[in-house]
C-alpha positions in Angstrom: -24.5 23.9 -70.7 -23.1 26.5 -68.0 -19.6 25.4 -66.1 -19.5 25.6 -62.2 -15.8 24.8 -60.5 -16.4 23.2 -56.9 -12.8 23.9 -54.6 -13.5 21.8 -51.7 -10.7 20.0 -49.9 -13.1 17.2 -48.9 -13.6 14.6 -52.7 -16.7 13.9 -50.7 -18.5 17.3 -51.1 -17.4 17.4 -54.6 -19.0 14.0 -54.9 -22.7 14.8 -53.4 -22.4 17.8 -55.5 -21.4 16.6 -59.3 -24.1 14.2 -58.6 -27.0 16.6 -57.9 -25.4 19.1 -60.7 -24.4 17.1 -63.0 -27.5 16.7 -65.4 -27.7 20.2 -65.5 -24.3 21.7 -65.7 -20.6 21.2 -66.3 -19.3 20.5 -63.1 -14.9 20.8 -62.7 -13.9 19.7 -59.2 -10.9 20.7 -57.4 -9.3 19.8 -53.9 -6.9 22.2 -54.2 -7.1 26.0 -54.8 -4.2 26.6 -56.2 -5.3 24.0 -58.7 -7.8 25.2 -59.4 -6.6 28.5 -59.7 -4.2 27.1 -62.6 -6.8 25.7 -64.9 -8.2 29.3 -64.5 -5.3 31.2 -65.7 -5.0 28.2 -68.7 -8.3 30.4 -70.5 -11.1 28.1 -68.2 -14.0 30.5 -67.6 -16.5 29.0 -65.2 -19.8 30.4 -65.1 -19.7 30.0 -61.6 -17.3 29.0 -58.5 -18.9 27.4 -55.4 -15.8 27.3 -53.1 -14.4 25.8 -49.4 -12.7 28.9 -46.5 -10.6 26.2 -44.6 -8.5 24.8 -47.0 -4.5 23.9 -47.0 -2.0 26.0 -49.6 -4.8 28.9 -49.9 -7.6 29.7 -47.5 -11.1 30.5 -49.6 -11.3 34.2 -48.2 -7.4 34.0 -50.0 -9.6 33.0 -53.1 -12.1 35.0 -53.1 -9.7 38.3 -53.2 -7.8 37.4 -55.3 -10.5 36.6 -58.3 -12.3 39.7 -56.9 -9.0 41.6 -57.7 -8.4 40.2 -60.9 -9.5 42.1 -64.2 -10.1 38.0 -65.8 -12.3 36.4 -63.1 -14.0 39.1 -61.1 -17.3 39.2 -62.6 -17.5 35.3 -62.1 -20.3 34.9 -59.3 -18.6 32.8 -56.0 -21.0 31.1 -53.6 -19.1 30.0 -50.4 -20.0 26.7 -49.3 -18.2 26.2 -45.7 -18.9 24.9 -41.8 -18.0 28.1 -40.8 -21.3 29.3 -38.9 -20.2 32.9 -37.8 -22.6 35.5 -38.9 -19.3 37.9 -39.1 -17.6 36.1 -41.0 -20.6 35.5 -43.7 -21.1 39.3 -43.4 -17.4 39.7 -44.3 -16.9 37.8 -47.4 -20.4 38.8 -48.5 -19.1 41.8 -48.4 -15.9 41.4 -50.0 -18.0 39.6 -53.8 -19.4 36.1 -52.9 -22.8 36.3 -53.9 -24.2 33.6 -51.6 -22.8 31.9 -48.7 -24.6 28.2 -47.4 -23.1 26.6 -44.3 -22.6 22.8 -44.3 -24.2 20.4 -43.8 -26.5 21.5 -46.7 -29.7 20.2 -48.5 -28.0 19.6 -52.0 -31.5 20.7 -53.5 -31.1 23.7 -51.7 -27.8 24.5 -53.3 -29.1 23.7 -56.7 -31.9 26.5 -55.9 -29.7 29.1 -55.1 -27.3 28.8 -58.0 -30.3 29.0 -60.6 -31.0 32.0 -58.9 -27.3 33.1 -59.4 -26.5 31.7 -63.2 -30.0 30.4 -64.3 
């Protein structure tokens, strides 16, 4: 069964998601990204990291550079989930590796689409 890591400072989101996902894949929740980040560099290899931008200790842009810039974790696929609605800054990150970015509130079925379409 595939691995997804969820980094969302809210438990709730990690919540609704693990229990959409959870018949289908392994899913690891963090609230912290620095956590998270830490049971990466313990040998973890998600097939796939759905993550948060406005989060305390390290922002999800923060994130996303540094596993883009890292020899380990840049081929993993990241899909940012976040309430940021600018078009700028979804142009950005997709830009700088995310392969998908959905804006919250989202459909939960919707999500579960789009990573199929990213890690089968």
């Amino acid at each position: 069964m595939k691995s997804i890591i969820l980094i969302d400072d809210k438990s709730t989101i990690g919540k609704v998601v693990e229990a959409y996902l959870k018949n289908d894949y392994n899913i690891h929740t963090f609230t912290n990204p620095l956590t998270a980040l830490s049971w990466l560099q313990d040998g973890n290899l998600p097939d796939l990291i759905i993550s948060d931008i406005r989060m305390s200790d390290m922002t999800g842009v923060e994130l996303l550079h540094y596993l883009k810039n890292n020899l380990m974790f840049k081929d993993i696929p990241v899909i940012i989930l976040s309430s940021e609605d600018s078009t700028s800054e979804r142009i950005r990150l997709l830009d700088d590796g995310a392969v998908d970015y959905i804006v919250k509130p989202f459909n939960p079925l919707e999500l579960k689409v789009r990573i199929k379409k990213v890690i089968g």
